[in-house]
N, C-alpha and C positions, 0 to 999 in steps of 0.2 A: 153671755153666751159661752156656753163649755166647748173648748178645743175636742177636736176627734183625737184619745191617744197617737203618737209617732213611735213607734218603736223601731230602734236602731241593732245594727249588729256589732261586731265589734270595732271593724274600721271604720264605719259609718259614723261612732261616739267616737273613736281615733279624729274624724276628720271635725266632726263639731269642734271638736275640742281644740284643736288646732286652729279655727278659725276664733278661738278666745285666745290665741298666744300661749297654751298649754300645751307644748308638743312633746308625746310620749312615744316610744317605737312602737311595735307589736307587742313585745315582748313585756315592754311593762302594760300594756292593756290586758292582754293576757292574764298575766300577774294580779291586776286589781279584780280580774274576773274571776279567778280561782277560788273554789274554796278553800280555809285557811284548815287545820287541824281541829278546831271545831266547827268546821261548818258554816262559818260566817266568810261572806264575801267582801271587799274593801268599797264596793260600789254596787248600787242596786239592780243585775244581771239576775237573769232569769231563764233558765233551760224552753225552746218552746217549745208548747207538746206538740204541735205539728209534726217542724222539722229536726227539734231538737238543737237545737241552736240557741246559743246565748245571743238574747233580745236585752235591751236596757230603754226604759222609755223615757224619748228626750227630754223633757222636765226636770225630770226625776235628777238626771245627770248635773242639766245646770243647774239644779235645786240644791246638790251637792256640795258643789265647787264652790257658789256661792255663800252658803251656810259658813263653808269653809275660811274660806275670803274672811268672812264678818271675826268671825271665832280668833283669827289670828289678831286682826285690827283691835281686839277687846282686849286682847292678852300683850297688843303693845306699851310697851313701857315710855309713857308722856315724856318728854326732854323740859329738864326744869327752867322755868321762866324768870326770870328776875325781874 
C-alpha cells in the first residue's frame, strides 16, 4: 500500500533531519536548497506552484542521506586482517 506524498518546508527537513542526528542551521539548509550556477540543487527541493515555497518530499530526503550513508561505507578503506 502506497504512502500519501509528505512534503516538507525547509525547517520542517531541518527538523527531520535533526531527529537523525544530522543537525544543520538555516543557513546550510538554505544552501543545499539553492540553486548552484547551473541550476542543480544539493538536495531534491522544489518551488511550489501554489505558494511558492521550497517543498522537499520526505522520502525523497531520507532517500538521500541514506544513499548517502551507503556510498561512503563502500568507499571505506577495510583495515587489514592478519
Amino acid at each position: 500500500m502506497n504512502e500519501k506524498p509528505q512534503f516538507l518546508n525547509l525547517d520542517e527537513a531541518r527538523e527531520l533531519l535533526a531527529s537523525c542526528n544530522i543537525v544543520l542551521n538555516e543557513r546550510q539548509m538554505q544552501r543545499a536548497a539553492e540553486p548552484n550556477a547551473a541550476g542543480q540543487r544539493k538536495l531534491p527541493f522544489f518551488r511550489d506552484p501554489i505558494d511558492g515555497r521550497l517543498r522537499i518530499e520526505k522520502n525523497a530526503l531520507l532517500r538521500v542521506y541514506h544513499l548517502r550513508i551507503k556510498a561512503a561505507e563502500n568507499l571505506a578503506i577495510s583495515p587489514d586482517v592478519n
